[in-house]
Every structure is written in structure tokens, then in C-alpha cells.
N, CA, C and O of each residue as an XYZ file, in Angstrom:
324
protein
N       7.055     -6.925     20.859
C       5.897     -7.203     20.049
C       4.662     -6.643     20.752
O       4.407     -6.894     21.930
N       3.883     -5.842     19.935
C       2.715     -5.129     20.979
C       1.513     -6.088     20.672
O       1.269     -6.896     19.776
N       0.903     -5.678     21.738
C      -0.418     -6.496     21.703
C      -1.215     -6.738     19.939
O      -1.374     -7.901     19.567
N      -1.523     -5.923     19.276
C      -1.727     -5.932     18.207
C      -1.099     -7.165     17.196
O      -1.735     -8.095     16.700
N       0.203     -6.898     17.071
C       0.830     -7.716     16.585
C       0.660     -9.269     16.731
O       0.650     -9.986     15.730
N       0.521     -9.796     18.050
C       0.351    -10.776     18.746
C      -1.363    -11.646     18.478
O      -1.567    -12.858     18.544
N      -2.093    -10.860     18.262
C      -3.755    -11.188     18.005
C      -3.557    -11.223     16.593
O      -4.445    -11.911     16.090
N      -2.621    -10.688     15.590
C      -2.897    -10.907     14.069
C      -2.125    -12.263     13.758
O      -2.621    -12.927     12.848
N      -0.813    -12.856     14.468
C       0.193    -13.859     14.534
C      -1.061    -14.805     15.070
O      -1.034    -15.929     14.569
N      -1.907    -14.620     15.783
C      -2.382    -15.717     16.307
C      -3.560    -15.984     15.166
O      -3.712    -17.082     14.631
N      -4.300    -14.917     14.900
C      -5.177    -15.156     13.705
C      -4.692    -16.024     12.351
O      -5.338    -16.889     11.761
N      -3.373    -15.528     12.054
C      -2.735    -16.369     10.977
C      -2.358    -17.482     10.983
O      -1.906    -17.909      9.920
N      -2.392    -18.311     12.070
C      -1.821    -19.367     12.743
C      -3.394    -20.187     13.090
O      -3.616    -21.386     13.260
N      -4.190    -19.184     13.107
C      -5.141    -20.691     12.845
C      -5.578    -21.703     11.865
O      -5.484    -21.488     10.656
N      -6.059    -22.819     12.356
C      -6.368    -23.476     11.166
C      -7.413    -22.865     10.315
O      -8.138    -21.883     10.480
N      -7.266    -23.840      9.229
C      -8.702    -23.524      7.929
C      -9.938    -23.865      8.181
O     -10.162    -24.969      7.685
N     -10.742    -23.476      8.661
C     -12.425    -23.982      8.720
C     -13.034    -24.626      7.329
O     -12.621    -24.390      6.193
N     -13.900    -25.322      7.627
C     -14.292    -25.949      6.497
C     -14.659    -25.399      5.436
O     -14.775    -26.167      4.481
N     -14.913    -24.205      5.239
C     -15.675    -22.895      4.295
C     -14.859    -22.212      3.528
O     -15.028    -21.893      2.351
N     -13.493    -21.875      4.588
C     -12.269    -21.168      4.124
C     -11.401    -22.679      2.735
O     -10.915    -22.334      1.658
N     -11.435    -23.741      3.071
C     -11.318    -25.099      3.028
C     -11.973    -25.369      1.085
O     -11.445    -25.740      0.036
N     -12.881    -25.072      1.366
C     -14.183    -24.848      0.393
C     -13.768    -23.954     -0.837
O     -13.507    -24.451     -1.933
N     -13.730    -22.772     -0.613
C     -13.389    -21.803     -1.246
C     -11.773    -21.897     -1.293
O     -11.347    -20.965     -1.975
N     -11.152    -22.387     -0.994
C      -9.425    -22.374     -1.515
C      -9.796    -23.733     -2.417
O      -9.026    -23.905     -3.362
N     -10.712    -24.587     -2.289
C     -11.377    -25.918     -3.492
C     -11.241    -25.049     -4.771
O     -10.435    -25.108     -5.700
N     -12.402    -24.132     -4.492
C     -13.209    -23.720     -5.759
C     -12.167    -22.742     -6.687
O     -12.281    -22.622     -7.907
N     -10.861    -21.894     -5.647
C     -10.047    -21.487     -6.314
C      -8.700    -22.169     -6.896
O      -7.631    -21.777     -7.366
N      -9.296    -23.337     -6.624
C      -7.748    -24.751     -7.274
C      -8.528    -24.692     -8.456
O      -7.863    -24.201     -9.368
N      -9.922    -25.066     -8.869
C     -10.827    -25.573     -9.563
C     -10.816    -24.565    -10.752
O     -10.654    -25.095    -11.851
N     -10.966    -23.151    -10.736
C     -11.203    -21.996    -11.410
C      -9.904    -21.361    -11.599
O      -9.798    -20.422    -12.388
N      -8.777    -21.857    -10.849
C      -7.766    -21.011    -11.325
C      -7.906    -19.526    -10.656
O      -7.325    -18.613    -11.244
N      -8.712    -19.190     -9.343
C      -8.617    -17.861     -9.103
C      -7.894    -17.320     -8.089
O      -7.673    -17.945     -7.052
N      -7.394    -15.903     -8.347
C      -6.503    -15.231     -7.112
C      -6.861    -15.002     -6.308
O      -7.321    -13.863     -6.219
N      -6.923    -15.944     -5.070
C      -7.297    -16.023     -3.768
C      -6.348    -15.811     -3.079
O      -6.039    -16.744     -2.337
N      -5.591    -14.689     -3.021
C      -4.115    -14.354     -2.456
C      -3.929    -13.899     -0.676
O      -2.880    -13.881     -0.032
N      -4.950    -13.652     -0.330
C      -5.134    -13.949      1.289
C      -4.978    -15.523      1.540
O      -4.081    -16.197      2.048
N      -6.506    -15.901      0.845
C      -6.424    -17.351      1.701
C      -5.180    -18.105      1.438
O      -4.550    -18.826      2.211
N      -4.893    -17.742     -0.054
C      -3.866    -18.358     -0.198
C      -2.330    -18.313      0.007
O      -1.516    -19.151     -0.382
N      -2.068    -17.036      0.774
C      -0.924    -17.315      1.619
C      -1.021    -17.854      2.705
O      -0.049    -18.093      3.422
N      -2.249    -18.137      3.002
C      -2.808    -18.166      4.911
C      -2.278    -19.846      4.742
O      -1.521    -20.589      5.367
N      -2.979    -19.932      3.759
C      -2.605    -21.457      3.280
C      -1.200    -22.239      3.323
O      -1.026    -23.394      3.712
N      -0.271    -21.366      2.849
C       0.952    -21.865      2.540
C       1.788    -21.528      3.905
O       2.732    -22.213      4.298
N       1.250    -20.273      4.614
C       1.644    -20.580      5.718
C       1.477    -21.212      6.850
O       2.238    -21.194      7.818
N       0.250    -21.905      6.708
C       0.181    -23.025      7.481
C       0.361    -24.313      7.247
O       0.390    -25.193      8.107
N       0.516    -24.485      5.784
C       1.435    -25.522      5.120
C       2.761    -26.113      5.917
O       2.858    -27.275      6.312
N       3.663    -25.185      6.058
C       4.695    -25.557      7.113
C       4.431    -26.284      8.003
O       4.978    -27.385      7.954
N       3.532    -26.011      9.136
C       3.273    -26.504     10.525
C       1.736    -27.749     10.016
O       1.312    -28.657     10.732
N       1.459    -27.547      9.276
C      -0.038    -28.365      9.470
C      -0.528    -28.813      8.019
O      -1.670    -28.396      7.827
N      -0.165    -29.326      7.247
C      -0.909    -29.573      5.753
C      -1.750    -30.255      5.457
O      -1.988    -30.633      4.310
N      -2.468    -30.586      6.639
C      -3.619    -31.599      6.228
C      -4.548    -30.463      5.607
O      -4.635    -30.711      4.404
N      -5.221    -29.409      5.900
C      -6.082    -28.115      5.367
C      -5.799    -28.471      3.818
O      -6.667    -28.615      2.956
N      -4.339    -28.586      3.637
C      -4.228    -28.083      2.285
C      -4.583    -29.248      1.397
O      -5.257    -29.219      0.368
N      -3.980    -30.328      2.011
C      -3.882    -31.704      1.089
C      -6.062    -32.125      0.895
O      -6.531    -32.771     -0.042
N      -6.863    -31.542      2.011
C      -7.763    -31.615      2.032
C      -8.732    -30.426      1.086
O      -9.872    -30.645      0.673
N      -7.979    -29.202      0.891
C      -8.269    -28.912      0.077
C      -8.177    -29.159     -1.669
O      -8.873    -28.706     -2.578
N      -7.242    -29.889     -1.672
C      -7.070    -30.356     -2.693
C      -7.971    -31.605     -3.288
O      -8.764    -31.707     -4.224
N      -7.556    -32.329     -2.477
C      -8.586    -33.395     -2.779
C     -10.404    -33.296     -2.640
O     -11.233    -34.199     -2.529
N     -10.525    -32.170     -2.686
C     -12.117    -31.823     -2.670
C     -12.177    -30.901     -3.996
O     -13.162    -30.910     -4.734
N     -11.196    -30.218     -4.197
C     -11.179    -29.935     -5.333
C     -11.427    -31.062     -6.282
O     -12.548    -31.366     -6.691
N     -10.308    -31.668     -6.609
C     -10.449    -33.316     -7.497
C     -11.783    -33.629     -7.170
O     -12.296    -33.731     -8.284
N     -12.742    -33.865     -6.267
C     -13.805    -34.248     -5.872
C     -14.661    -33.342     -6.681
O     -15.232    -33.816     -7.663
N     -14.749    -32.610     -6.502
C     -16.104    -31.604     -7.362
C     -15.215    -31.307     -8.350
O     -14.997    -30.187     -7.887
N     -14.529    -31.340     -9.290
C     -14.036    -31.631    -10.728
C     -14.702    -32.897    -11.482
O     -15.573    -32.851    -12.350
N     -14.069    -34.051    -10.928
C     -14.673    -35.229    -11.309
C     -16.206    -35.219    -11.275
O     -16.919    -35.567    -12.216
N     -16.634    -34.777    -10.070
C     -17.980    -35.212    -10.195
C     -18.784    -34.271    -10.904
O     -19.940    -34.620    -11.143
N     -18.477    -33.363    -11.214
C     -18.944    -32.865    -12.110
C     -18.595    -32.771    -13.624
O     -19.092    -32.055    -14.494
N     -17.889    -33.429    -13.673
C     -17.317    -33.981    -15.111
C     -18.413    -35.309    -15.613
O     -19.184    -35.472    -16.559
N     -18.063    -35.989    -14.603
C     -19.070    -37.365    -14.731
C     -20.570    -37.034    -14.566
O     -21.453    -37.733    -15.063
N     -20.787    -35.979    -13.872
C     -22.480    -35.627    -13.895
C     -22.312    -35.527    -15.010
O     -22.639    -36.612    -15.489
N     -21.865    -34.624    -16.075
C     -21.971    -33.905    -16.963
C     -22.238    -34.629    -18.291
O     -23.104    -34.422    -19.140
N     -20.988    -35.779    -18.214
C     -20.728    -36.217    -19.433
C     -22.390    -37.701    -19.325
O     -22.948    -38.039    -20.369
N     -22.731    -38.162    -18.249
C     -23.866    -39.057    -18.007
C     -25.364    -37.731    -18.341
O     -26.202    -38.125    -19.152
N     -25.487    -36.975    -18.011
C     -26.502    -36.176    -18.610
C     -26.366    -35.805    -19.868
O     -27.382    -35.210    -20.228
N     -25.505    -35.892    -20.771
C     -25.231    -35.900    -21.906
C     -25.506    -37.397    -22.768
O     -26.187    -37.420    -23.793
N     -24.915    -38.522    -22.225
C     -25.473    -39.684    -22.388
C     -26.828    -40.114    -22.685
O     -27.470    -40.707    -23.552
N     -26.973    -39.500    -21.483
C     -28.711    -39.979    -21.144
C     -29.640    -39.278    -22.603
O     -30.519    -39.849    -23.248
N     -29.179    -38.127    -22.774
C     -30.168    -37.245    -24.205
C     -30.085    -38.276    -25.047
O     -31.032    -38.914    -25.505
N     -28.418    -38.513    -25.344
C     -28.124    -38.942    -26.332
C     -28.557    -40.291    -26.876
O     -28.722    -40.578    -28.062
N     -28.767    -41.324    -25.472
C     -29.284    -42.841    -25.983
C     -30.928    -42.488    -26.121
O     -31.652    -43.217    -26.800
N     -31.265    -41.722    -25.665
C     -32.789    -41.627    -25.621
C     -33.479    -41.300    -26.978
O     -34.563    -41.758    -27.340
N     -32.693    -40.444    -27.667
C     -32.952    -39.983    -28.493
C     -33.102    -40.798    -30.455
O     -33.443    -40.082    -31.396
């Protein structure tokens, strides 16, 4: 295995930062092909799934809450009116 090889195995093997974390959210949320992060994802799924299970549930998090912003600013016109 040459040096090369060895610095990209180690890159793939790190964890998810909170940003990378973020953006695999927003692509649960939208349905989009995030096909880097998202193998990076599944391969660290094996060894470590908290990243993922945390991405998930932040997804659900900014779904809901923006469902419930949404549908209460809609409310609000509506009794006022």
C-alpha cells in the first residue's frame, strides 16, 4: 500500500464534522444526491453510527420545525383576520 493510498483510507475513516453532519440533514430532507458524503456515510456506518443516527434526527428536527413554524404562521393570519 503506498503512501498515497494510506492518507486517502485515513481521510475516509474519519468521522463526520458537524457541517458535513448538517448537509447529509439537508440531503435526507430534500431528497438530494449527495453521493460522496453519502458513501462516506455508510462507510462509517459500519464502525461508528452515531454521525448517521445524528444525522437523521436533525433532519426530523428541521422538518418538524419547520412544518410547525409554518403551519402557526399560517394560524396566526388566519385567527387575526
Amino acid at each position: 500500500m503506498s503512501a498515497l493510498d494510506s492518507k486517502k483510507v485515513a481521510k475516509e475513516k474519519k468521522s463526520l464534522s458537524f457541517i458535513e453532519i448538517l448537509g447529509q440533514s439537508f440531503s435526507l430532507i430534500f431528497a438530494l444526491q449527495n453521493k460522496e458524503g453519502r458513501r462516506k456515510m455508510m462507510d462509517l456506518a459500519e464502525d461508528n453510527p452515531l454521525p448517521i443516527i445524528l444525522a437523521g434526527v436533525l433532519a426530523m428536527s428541521i422538518f418538524f420545525t419547520t412544518c410547525f413554524v409554518g403551519s402557526q404562521v399560517v394560524l396566526h393570519f388566519v385567527m387575526n383576520n
